[in-house]
Each structure stands twice: as C-alpha cells, then as structure tokens.
N, C-alpha and C positions, 0 to 999 in steps of 0.2 A: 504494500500500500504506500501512495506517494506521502512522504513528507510533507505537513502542510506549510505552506509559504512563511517566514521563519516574521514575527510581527503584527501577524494576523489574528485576530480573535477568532478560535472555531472552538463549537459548542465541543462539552468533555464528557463522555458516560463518566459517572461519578464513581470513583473507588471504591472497590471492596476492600476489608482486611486486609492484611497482610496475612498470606500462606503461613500457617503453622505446622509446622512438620514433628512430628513427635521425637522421632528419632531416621536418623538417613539411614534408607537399606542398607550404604555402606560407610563406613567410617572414612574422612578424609584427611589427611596429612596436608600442614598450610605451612608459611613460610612468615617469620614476624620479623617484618621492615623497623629495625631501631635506629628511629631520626636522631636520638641521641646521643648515636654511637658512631652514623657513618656519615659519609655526604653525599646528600640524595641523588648525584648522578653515579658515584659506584650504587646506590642502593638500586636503582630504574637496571642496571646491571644485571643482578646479583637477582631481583626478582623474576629476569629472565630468565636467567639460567634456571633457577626453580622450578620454574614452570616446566623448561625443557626435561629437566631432572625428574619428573615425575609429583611435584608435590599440588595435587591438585585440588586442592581446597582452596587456596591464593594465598592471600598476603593479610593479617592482624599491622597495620604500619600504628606506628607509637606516636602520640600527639602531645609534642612538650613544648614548653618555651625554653628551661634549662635542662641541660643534661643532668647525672646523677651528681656528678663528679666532674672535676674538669678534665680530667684524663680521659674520658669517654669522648672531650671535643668537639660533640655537635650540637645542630637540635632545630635543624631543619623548618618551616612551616609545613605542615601535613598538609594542610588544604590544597597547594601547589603542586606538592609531591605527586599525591593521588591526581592531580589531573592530567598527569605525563604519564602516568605507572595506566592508567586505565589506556591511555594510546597503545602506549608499549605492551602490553599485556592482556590477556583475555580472559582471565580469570578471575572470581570475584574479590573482592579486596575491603578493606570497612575501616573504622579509625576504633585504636585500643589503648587509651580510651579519652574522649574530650567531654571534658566542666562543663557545661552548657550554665552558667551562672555569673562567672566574673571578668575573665577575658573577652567573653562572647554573651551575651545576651539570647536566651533561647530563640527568638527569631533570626538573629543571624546564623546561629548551627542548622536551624531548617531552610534558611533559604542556600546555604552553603552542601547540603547534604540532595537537598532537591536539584540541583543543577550538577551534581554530582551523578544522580540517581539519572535525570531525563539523557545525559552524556551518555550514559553506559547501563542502559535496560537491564535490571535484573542481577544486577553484578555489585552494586554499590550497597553496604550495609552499615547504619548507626554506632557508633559503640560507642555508650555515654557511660559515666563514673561522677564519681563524689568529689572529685579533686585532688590535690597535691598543693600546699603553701611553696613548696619549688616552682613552679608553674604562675599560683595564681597570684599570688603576694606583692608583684609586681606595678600593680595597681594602688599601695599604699592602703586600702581596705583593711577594715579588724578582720583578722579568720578567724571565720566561725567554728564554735565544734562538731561535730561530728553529725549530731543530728540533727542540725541547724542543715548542713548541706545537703541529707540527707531530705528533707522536704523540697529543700531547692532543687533537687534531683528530679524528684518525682514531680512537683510542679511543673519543670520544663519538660518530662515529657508531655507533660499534662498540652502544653501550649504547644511543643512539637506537631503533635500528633492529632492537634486539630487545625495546624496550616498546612499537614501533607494532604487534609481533605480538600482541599482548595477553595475553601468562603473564605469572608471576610472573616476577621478573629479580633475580637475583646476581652481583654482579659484582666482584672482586678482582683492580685492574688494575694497571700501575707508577703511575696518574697519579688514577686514581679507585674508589670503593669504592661500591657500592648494595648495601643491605638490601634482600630480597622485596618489591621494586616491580611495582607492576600498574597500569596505565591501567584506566579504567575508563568513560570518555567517549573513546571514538576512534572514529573514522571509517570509514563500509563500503567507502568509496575510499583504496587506501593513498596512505600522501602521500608523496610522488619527494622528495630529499633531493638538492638542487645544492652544489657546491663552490666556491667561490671562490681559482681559483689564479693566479700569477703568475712560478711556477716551470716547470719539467719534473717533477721528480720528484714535488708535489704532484699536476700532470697527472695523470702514470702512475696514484698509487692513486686517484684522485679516477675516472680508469675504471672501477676494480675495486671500488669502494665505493660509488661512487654511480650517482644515474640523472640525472644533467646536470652540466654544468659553465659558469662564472660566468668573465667577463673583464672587462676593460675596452680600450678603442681603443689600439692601439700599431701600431708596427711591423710591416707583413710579415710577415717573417722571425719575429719573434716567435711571433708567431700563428699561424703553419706549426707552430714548434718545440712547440707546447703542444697544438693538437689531433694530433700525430703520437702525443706521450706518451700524451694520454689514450687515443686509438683503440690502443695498444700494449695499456693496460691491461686494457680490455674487452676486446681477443682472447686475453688471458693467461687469462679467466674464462669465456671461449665466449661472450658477450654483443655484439650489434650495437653501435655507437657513441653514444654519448649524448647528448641534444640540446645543442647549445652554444647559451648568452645570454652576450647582451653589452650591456655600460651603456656606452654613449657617449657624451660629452662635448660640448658644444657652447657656441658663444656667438653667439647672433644678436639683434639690435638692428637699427634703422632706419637706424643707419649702421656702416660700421666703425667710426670711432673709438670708440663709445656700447657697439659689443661688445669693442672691445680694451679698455676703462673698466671694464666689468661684469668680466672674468675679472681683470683683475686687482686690481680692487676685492674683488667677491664670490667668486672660486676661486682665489685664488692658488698653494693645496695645488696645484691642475691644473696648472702649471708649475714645481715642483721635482723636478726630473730624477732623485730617489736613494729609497733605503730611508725609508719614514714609519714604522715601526713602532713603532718604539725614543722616539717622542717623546713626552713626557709630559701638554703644556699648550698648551691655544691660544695663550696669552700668547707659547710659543716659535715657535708657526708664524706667528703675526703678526711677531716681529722677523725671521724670514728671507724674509715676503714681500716685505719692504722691496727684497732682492736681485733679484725675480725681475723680469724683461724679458719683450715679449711673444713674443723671439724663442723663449723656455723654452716656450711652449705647445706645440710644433711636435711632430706626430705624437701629440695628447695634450689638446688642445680645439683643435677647428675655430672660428678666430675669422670671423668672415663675418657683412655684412649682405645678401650673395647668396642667395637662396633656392634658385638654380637650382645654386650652388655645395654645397651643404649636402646636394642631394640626391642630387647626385655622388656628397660622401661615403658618406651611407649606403647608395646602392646598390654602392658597391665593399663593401663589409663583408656585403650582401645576397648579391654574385656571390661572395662565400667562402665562403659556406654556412651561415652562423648560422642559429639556427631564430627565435630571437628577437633585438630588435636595439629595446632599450630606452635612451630622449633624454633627456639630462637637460641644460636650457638653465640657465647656469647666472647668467645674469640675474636681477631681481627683476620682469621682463615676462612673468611666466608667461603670464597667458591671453591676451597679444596675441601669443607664443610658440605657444601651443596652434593658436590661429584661425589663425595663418600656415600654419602645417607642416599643418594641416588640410584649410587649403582649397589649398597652393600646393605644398606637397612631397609629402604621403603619396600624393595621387591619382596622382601623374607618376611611381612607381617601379615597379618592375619585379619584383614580389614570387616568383612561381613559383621552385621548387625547382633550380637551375641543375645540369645536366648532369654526370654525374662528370668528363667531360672538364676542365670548366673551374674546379669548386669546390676549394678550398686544401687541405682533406683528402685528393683525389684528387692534388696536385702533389707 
C-alpha cells in the first residue's frame, strides 16, 4: 500500500493494544548496546555484527547522560543512536532504560518513541525505569526517593500511553501537567511499553501497566519473587502474562584473569552489592570501585573465559522462561565477544519454550 503523501492529514483506524504475548515459542538471544561504555559508531558496528552472528532478538541500547565511571568514557545520546542503529539494522531494538520524568518530560519520551516506532514498524520498543541521580541530577532538582519516582513512573506511562492513542491529551496529575497534546507522527503498530523493575511492588503495577517487563541476572529466588508480582498484576486486569527480558551481564576474555581485569577495570558498578540510585557522579562510583573484589560479582556478572561455562548460564535463565535474554560482555573485546558466542555458544543452547512444569513462573 502506497505511503500517504508525507504532511497530509489522512483519517487513522484507531489503535488496538499492544500484542501481549505471554511467552515466545522460542526464547531469543539480544545484544545490549552500552552508550556508556562505547562510541556509538563502533556501537552501529558491533550491533551489526550481532545480528550477522546470530543474536536475534536485537539490541537493549542503554540510555544515560553519565557513564558509570569515567573509565567506561562514554554516554552517547540514545535517541540519535537508535535512529542510525534502526537504518543499519533490522532487528528490533528499545531503550534500557529512560526516566521519563526529569530530563524528559513524559511527552517528549512519547513523541521521541513514536517517531521512532512510525521509522521502523514493529521493531521499536519502550523501556522506561525509575531513574539514576547519575543521569538525572543534572538538572539541579531535589531527588526524590524512591517512591516518589516510582509514581512519577507510572504516571508517565499513564500520559504515554494515552498520546500513543492519538487524541488530544490533558493531563493534571500530582507529579505532571500537559496542555492539549496530540502526536501527530505515530505509528500503525502500537508500541508495547516495558518496565524496568527490581522491586515486587514495581512488578505488580509494571503487570497492570504494561506489556513486558525488564530485569537484570540475580538470584533465584529473586527472580521467582518479581515474575510472581508481575503475573499477580496482569491477572488483577484479566491480561495473560507479559513477556519478561533480561540484560545479562557477562565477562568473557581468552583467559580468566583478562575477564576478572575487564569487570573490574570496565564494570565495576556490576559488583556493588547495594542501592545505585541515590548517586550522583562517576567520580563517586570510581572511588568505591576501588573496594570492590571479584568475589562482589557473584550472582551478578558471570566472570569466565569458559565458553561452555557461559552457556550454562544462559541457558539456566532460558529454562526460566525469559522470552528474551539480552548479553552484555562487559569487556572492550566486543567483536571477538560477538564471533565467540556466535559461533560457540548461541548455536549449543536450547532455545524452545520450556514446559510449565519446569519454567520459574510455573514454580
């Protein structure tokens, strides 16, 4: 069907939901673009090869203003990134994860996310969070705590996800206000809006508000207790269960020691065991890296130069049931990273959808 003449007002069938898919027939392997670690034209690289390498789920790309550390050295604009990476690339891709609160005001993450989405049909995905004072503090603003942004959170989906319908939108809330906003470039595929929690209680509405949910590698037990909230949520609202992704951590190198070097040279944030919220400056995450050991990684980046070990891991995190299960080597060996897991891990796992018997939702 021809493109309509690009300025032209043509009447829109009105959006349905966004597709919730409970779980993917098959489990997919993604690739997590960190702005704060590389410079977004090796990254536009490096997301190639990926794709070529087999990691077909796409790209988690990291949305900061500071990196962790200064020695990580970047921290790119996402917004720009993603609109080269969607040329370059075919596969889908989402932000992991952007404040829609203090740098951005929730209508510009939607009118930013909708021109993303109308670019590249079907491929473009949300992925909102609570914040980082690394990020947002920039602004001179008190940071709030904790459940303070958490309202802020779920209000701007609230305002999101009524300018992806395309009316007019007013809005007079405890934490935000819009005048008669109207998108006017969105997209004929609505775009699914993921959450990034680390709570229960964020679980639970992160069900009821949204269409997926965002993690990172932890514990078990953990992991149980966050997809039990979110599937609480969706049945609080009559909806199936929401796809779960997860960013996983890693450090592989040609030897151990070269990957216990790399994490704690380049991710050191990966092994401080506490709340990162509340912190302000790379300069501070740099003087507590100084404390961290490699024993701090544990349950939290997989150090290993075992290939066979690595895909251990990710297939335990596979047999729980994640729908996607996106790498992020935290090395500066990206593409000898890519070429490995490409040709030595991704083909050796065990993708299919694992039985309710055995997946973590079901235990």
């Amino acid at each position: 069907m021809p493109r309509p003449i690009r300025g032209v007002a043509v009447p829109r069938t009105p959006p349905v939901a966004p597709a919730l898919v409970p779980f993917a027939t098959m489990a997919k392997i993604g690739y997590a673009a960190m702005l704060e670690q590389f410079h977004p034209t090796d990254l536009l690289d490096w997301c190639a090869e990926a794709e070529g390498a087999g990691f077909e789920a796409g790209f988690m790309v990291s949305e900061h203003f500071h990196p962790w550390t200064p020695q990580q050295g970047q921290s790119a604009f996402a917004w720009s990134f993603m609109g080269a990476l969607g040329q370059r690339t075919s596969l889908r891709f989402g932000t992991a994860v952007t404040f829609p609160g203090f740098r951005y005001h929730p209508a510009v993450v939607a009118h930013a996310a909708a021109t993303l989405g109308a670019m590249y049909p079907g491929r473009f995905w949300l992925g909102l969070g609570a914040g980082e004072a690394l990020n947002e503090h920039i602004l001179g603003l008190a940071w709030p705590e904790v459940n303070v942004r958490s309202e802020m959170l779920f209000e701007s989906i609230e305002i999101i996800s009524k300018l992806f319908e395309g009316g007019v939108v007013r809005h007079r809330g405890k934490h935000f206000q819009l005048e008669s906003a109207k998108l006017y470039t969105r997209p004929d595929i609505p775009l699914p809006i993921y959450v990034a929690t680390s709570g229960p209680v964020n679980a639970k509405k992160t069900g009821k508000y949204a269409q997926g949910m965002i993690t990172v590698g932890a514990a078990d037990e953990k992991i149980k207790l966050l997809w039990m909230a979110c599937d609480e949520g969706c049945a609080e609202v009559g909806k199936p269960s929401v796809p779960k992704l997860l960013q996983l951590h890693v450090s592989w190198a040609g030897t151990d020691d070269e990957a216990e070097q790399n994490a704690l040279r380049e991710w050191p944030n990966g092994g401080m065991p506490f709340p990162k919220q509340d912190i302000k400056n790379p300069e501070d995450f740099a003087a507590m890296a100084k404390l961290v050991r490699p024993g701090d990684f544990k349950n939290r980046v997989l150090i290993s130069s075992d290939l066979e070990e690595h895909a251990r891991e990710i297939q335990r995190y596979v047999d729980m049931g994640f729908d996607e299960i996106h790498l992020h080597n935290v090395g500066r060996n990206q593409s000898e990273f890519i070429a490995a897991f490409g040709r030595e891990v991704l083909p050796n796992l065990r993708l299919g959808t694992p039985s309710p018997a055995t997946s973590l939702a079901a235990t």
